[in-house]
N, C-alpha and C positions, 0 to 999 in steps of 0.2 A: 437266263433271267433278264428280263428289259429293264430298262433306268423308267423313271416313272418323273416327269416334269412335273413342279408344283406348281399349281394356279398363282398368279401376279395377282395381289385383290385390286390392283390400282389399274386395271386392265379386264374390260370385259370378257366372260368367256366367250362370247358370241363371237365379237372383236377377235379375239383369239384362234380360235376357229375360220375364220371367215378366209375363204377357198381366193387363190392371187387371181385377176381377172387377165385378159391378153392386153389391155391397155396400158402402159407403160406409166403415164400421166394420173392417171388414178390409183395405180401404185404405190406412184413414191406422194402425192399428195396425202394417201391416206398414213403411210409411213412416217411424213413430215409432220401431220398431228400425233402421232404417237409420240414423237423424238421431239416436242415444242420444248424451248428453252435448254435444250440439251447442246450446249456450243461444243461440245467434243465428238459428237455424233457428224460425220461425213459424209454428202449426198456429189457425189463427182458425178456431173453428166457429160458427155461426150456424144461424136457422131463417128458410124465409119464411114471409109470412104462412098461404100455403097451410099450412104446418106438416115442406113437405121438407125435409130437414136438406141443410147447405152445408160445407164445408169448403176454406178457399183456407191454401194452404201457401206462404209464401217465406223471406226473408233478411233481417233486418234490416238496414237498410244500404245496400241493393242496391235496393232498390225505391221507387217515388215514393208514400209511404203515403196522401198527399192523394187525388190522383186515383183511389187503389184504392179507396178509401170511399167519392168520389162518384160512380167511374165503373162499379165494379163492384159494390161489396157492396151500396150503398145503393139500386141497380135492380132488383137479384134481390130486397133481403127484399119491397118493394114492387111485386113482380111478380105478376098477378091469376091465373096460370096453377097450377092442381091437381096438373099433373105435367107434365114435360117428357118427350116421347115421346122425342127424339135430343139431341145435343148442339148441333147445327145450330139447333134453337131454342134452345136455352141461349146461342149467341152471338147471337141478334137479343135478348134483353135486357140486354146491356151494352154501351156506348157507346164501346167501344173497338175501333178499328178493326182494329190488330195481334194476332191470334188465330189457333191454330192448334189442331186433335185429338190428343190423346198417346193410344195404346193398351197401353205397356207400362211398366215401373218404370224402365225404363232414360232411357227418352224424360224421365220426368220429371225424373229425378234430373239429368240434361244442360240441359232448362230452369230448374229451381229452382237448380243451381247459377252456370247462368251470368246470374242475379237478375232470372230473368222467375215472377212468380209462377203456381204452378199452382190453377188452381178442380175441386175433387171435387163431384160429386153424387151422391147417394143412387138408388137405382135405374136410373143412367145406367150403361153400362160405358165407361170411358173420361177424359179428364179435356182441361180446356182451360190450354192456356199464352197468358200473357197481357204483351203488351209493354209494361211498363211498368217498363223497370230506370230507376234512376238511383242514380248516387253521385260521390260526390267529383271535380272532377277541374280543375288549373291553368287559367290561361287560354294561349289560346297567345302567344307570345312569341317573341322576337328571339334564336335558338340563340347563346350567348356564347361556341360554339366554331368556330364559321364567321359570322363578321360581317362586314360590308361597308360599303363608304362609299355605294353606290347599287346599290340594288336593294330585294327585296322583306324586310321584316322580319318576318314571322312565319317561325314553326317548327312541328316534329311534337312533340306531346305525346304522354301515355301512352296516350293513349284510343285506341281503334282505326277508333269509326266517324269520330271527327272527323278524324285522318288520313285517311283514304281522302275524307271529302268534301273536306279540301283540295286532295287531288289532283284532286279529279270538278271541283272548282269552275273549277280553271285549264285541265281538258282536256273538253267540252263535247261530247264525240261517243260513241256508243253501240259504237264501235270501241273504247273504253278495258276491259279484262275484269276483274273482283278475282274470282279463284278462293280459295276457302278451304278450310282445313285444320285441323286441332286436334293438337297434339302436345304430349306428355306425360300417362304413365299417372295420374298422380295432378292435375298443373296444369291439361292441359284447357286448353292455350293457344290461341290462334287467332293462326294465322298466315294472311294475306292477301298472294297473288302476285298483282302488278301488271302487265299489257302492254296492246299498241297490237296490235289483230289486223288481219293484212295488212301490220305491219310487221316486227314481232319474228318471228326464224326458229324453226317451229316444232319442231326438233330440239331448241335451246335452251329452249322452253317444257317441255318434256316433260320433259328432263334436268333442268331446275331442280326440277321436280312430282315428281317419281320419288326422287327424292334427297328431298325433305320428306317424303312421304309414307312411305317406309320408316323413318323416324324412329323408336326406339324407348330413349325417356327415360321417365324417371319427373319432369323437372320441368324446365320453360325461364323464367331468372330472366330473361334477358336475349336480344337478338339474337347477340351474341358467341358463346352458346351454340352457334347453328342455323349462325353460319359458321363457325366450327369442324368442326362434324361434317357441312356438306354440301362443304366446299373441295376441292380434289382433292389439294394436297399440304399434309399437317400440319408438316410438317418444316422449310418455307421460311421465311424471315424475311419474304418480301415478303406482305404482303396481296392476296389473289386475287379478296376482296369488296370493294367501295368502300363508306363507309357517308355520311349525309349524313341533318340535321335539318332539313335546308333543301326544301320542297314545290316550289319554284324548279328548284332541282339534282333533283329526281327526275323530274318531268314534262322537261324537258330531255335529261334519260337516253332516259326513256320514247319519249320523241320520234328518239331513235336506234336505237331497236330492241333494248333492251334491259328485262332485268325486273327490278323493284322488288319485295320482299318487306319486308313491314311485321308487326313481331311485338306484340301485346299489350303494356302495361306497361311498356312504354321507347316516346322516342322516337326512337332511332337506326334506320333504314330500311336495308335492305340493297341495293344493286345490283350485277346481275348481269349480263351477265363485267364485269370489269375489266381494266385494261391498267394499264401502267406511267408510263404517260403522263398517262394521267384522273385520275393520285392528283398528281399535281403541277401540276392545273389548278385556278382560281378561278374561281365562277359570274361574279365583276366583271368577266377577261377576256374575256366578252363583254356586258356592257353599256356598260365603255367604249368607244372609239373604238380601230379594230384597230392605229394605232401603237402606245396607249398599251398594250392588252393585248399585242401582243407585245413591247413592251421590259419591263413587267413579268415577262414567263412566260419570258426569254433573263434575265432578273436569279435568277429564282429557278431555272433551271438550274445558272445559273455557284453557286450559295451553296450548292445542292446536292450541287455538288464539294467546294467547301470544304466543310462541315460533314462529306463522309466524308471527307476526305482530307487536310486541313492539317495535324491532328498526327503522323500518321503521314507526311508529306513530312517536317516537322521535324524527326522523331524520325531520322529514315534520313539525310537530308542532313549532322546535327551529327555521329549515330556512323559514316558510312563516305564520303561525299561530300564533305567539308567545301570540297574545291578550288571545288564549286559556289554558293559563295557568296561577294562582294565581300567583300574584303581587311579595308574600312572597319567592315563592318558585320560579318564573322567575328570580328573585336576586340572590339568592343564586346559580343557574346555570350560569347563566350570569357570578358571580364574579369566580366561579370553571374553565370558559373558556376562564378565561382574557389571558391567556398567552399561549394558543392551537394555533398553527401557519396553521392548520387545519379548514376548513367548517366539520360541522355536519358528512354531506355524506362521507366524506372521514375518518373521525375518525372512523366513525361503520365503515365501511371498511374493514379499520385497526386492529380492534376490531376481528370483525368476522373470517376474515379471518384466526387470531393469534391462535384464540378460537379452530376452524376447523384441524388448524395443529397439535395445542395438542394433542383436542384428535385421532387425526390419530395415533398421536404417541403412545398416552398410549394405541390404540388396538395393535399398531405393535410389540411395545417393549417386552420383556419377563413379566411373567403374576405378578413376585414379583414385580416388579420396574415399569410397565406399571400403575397401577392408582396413585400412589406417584407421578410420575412424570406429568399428565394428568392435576392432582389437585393442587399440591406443584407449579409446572410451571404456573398454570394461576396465583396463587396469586402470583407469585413472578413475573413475567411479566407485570400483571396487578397496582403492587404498584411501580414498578420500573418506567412506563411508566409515569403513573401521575406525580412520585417524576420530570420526565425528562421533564415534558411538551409537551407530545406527545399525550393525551386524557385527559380527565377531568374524573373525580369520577361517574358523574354521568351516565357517557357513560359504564364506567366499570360494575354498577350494573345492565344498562339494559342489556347487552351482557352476565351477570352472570343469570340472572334471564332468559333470553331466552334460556339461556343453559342446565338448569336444568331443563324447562319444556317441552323439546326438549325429555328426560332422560325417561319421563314419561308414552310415548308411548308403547302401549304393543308390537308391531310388529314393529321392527328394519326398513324393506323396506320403510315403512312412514314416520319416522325419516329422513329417504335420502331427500325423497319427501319435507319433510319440511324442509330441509337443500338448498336441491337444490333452490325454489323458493322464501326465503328470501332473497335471493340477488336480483332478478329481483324486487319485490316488496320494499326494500328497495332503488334500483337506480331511480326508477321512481318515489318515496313519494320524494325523494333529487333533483329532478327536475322539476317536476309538484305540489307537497304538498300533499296534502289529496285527491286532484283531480285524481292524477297519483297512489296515491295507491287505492283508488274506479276503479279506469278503469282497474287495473288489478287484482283484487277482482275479479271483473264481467267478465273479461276473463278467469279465474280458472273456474270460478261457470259455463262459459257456455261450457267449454272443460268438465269441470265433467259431464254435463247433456247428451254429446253427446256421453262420453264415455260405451263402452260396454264392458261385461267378457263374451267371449262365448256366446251372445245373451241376457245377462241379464244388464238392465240398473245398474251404476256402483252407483247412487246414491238413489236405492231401499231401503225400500220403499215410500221414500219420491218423488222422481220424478222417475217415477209416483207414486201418494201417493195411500198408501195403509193402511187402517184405523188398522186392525188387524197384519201389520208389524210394527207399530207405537208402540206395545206396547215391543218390544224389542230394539229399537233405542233411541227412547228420553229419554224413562224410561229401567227401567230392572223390567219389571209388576210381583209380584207374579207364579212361577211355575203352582200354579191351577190357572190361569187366561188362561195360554200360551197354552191350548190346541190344534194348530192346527201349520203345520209345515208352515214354509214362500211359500206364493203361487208361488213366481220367481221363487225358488228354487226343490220344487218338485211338483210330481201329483201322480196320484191315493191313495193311502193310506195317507192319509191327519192329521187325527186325532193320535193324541202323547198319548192321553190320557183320560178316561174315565171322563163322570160328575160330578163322585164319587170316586175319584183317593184314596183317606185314607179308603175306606170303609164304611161309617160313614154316618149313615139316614140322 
């Protein structure tokens, strides 16, 4: 599959197109208006001894300047040769081995931008791009937003080839494919699709390819962007892409037959389909022991309910049910809300909304004084409120305890999702009772049913059920039980593992 370069609109295509002449001089003149006002754009010209004139163009910044001096420029001026008949010999006098022919303005302006420098010669038609980018870039590190008590500690930084060799590193077979892409007229991003050939279904490969490649941006800052505009419903609250900084969780994916899209300049990685189920699983679920992973993954089920659903049970119970609560303990809420000038609905509200701001702010704030403040501020908001008569105690512990099961989600996008429709389902329990929160229960449940990722039902493999997806979902079955990969997910090479995975009569 070729990468497909997007037109520059600020750049003719003709200009684009237009074939390098053997003149050297009119080269880099016509180069030099392209690159007008550009002070970081580099035009080094030189002679060799012969007396032909050199010109190597790049990027400050972008390029390793050491090795260009001893590995290129300082060969050619010291080269015994009177003229160079092709370009072919102009690569046997530099000692770089990543080299390739550009024959037109476009070619170059795609290598010099993306900080391989370009070499002109005099009397040559044509020009050599030369591997030698480097710049800035973290080390990689332990992602602070999926951490683990056991497992692997690195993460996906911003670089793109060091992402992909993490992937290459853990997956060792020439079945792994990275197809590339470049999207956006002006960024010139690279995006890189990740699969297992023979296992990923190739309808799904195509559909992922198709959807990038008709991309048509002027700039991709982030992945967010690319799931956005390839998802199939804009409209949903739920996340149709899983994302994940963990090299661990992608080769895993990968390994089910599914595709990894990895964008330039962020490390968050995309995976392709997702389900409703993958967003509420932890890589640890399987490197602990399958008790502990499945009474973890039944723990963070049940907190799932609570975090959508406790204030809005509250809310419906105090204003139309109340016979549904012990006598003992409807007193003691009763007397906590003598003096609330507040219905139910309006206090959760109140509550929630206070809750929401915080912690926006403890992500926004600086990262010392962001959870002091996050935490410190609701208790002190929260005892100040009561002390003033603006909510009752008890409304404070369910908006406490929704918040903390909110916390528990392994994948951040879900957390939104159950951020976002607490509120609907909380206004409708405050207006209808338990009746209003059931009617829009069963409106989630049948928007989940209809929803799709890429062709894959989003609530697989439960609707439609699927007996041997079952044993990853409700439970987390024994490793020797899981021998076969999720049928949504892939085809042809099916089996994970043999009858006798230990060796063992």
């Amino acid at each position: 599959m070729s990468t497909t370069f997007p037109a520059d609109p600020s750049i003719d295509k003709e200009v684009f197109h237009t074939v390098l002449s053997d003149d050297l001089a009119r080269n880099v003149s016509y180069l030099k208006t392209l690159f007008l006002d550009c002070a970081d754009v580099i035009f080094h010209d030189f002679s060799m001894d012969s007396g032909m004139k050199v010109s190597v163009l790049y990027i400050l910044g972008l390029v390793n300047i050491e090795l260009l001096d001893g590995h290129v420029i300082e060969p050619l001026k010291k080269s015994g040769l009177d003229l160079f008949e092709s370009l072919f010999r102009a690569r046997e006098q530099i000692t770089v081995s990543n080299s390739k022919e550009l024959q037109t303005i476009g070619e170059i302006l795609h290598e010099v931008l993306a900080g391989r420098p370009v070499l002109l010669i005099d009397s040559l038609q044509g020009a050599l791009s030369i591997g030698l980018t480097q710049y800035d870039k973290r080390a990689v590190e332990e992602p602070l937003a999926e951490s683990v008590v056991r497992g692997s500690r690195e993460g996906f930084i911003e670089s793109m080839t060091v992402n992909t060799s993490l992937i290459r590193r853990r997956l060792k077979t020439p079945a792994l494919k990275f197809v590339s892409f470049k999207v956006g007229s002006y960024s010139k991003t690279d995006i890189t699709v990740a699969y297992i050939q023979g296992i990923a279904k190739p309808e799904i490969i195509s559909q992922v390819s198709e959807r990038i490649s008709q991309l048509d941006i002027d700039n991709v800052a982030e992945s967010g962007i690319i799931e956005e505009l390839i998802e199939s419903n804009n409209y949903s609250p739920f996340p149709q892409l899983q994302t994940t900084e963990r090299p661990d969780v992608a080769v895993a994916c990968l390994m089910e037959g599914r595709i990894i899209i990895i964008t330039d300049n962020t490390p968050m990685v995309l995976i392709a389909p997702a389900t409703f189920w993958s967003m509420l699983q932890s890589p640890e679920d399987y490197y602990q022991r399958f008790l502990i992973g499945t009474l973890i993954r039944w723990l963070r089920y049940t907190f799932f309910l609570i975090a959508m659903l406790a204030p809005a049970i509250y809310v419906a119970v105090l204003t139309f049910h109340q016979e549904m609560v012990p006598t003992t303990l409807l007193l003691r809420i009763v007397k906590s809300r003598e003096e609330i000038p507040f219905p139910a609905l309006v206090e959760a509200l109140i509550m929630e909304i206070t809750f929401e701001a915080l912690r926006e702010a403890g992500i926004r704030l600086p990262r010392q004084v962001g959870s002091a403040v996050s935490i410190v501020g609701a208790l002190v908001i929260g005892q100040a409120a009561i002390q003033a008569g603006l909510v009752s105690a008890p409304m404070v512990m369910v908006v406490a305890i929704t918040g903390i099961s909110s916390f528990m989600m392994p994948q951040y996008p879900i957390s939104i999702a159950l951020r976002m429709l607490r509120f609907p389902i909380m206004i409708f329990s405050g207006l209808l009772g338990l009746f209003g929160l059931i009617m829009t229960l069963l409106l989630i449940i049948s928007h989940l049913c209809i929803l799709r990722s890429f062709g894959v039902p989003y609530l697989s493999p439960l609707a439609p059920i699927s007996l041997s997806g079952i044993k990853d979902v409700l439970i987390r079955a024994p490793l020797s039980k899981m021998k076969f990969r999720p049928a949504f997910f892939a085809q042809g090479n099916m089996k994970k593992q043999g009858n006798k995975p230990d060796g063992r009569e």
